[in-house]
N, C-alpha and C positions, 0 to 999 in steps of 0.2 A: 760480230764486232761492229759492224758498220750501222746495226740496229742500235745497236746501246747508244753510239756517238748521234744518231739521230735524235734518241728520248733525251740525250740529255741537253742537246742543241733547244729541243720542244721548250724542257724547263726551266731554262738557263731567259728562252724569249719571255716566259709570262712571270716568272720571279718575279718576287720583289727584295728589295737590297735588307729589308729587318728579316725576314726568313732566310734568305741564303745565309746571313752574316749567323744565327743565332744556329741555325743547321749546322755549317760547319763549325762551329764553338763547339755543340753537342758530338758531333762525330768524333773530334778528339779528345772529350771527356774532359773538357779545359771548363775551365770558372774564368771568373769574369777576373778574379784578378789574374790568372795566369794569362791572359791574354793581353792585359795591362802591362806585366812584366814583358814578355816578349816583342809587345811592340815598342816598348820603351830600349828592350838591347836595337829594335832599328831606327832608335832617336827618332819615335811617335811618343813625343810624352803624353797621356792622357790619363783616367783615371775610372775606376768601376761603374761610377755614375752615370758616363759619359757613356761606356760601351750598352747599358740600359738601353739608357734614349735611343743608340744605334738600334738594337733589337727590336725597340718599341715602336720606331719608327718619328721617334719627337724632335729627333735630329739626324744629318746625315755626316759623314767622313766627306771631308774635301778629297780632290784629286791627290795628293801627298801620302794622304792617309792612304785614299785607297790602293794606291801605288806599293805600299808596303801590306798592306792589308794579302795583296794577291800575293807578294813574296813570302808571306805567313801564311796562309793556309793554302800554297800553291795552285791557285786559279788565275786565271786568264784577268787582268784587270779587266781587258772589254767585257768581261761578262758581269764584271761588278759594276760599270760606268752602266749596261743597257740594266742591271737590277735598279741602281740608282735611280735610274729612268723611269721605268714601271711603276718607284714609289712614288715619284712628283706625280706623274698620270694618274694613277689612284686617291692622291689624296685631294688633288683638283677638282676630281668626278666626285669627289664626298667629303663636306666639312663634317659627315657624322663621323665620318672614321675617326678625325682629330678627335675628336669628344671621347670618343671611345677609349682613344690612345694615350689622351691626356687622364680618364679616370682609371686605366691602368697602371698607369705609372705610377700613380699618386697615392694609389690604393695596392698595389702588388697582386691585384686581381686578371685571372685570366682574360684574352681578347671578347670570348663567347662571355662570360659574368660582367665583363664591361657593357658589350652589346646588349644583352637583357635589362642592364641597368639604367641606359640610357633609353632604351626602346619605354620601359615602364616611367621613368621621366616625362616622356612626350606624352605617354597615357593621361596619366594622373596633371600634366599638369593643362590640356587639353579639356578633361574632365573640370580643372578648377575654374576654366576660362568658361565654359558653357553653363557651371552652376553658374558663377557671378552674374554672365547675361541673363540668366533666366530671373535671378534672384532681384536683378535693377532694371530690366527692362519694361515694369509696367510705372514705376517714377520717371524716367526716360519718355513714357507716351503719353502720360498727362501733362511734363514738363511741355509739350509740342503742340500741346492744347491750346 
């Protein structure tokens, strides 16, 4: 018993608040709008769109939210305020994740097909900066002339 409360103290520290929140959504086999409804009977009005962005990570639940959030899917709010935390940490440490996060949303593509998508962005457009140089760099050296 004392093992389990350890692993889960482990994953509760490096969560992030769009995977705990989207994990327990899936553990109770709720949709996005059943989750809508219920927080709306604890007078959280919000709406499908908004619980996305939650999962996605494009937005987060204020304290109020999260207050009732733990009363719904019975977790400790502190575990959801230090998830909360982990995601501002993470997305500080990477404006690629926003990109990524942002063309998921937008696209209804997975986190991994976002990330390839953006990764092949920097490629190709890396690739178009280094043709151009190549391509104007000998007008460039007669201009210096």
């Amino acid at each position: 018993m004392e093992e389990e409360q350890k692993k889960d103290d482990v994953s509760v520290e490096t969560r992030n608040i769009e995977t705990m929140l989207r994990e327990l959504r899936e553990e109770k086999n709720w949709t996005y709008l059943h989750v809508v409804e219920e927080l709306n009977k604890l007078k959280i009005f919000t709406n499908e769109k908004m619980i996305r962005k939650w999962e996605v990570g494009l937005e987060y639940p204020n304290l109020d939210t999260i207050y009732k959030l733990s009363e719904l899917y019975m977790v400790p709010s502190k575990d959801f305020i230090k998830a909360k935390g982990n995601s501002f940490e993470e997305g500080y440490n990477s404006i690629h994740g926003t990109l990524i996060k942002w063309f998921c949303y937008l696209t209804g593509a997975s986190l991994k097909v976002g990330a390839v998508f953006i990764f092949m962005v920097y490629v190709f457009g890396l690739a178009w900066a280094l043709f151009f140089f190549l391509v104007n760099v000998e007008g460039f050296m007669q201009s210096r002339r």
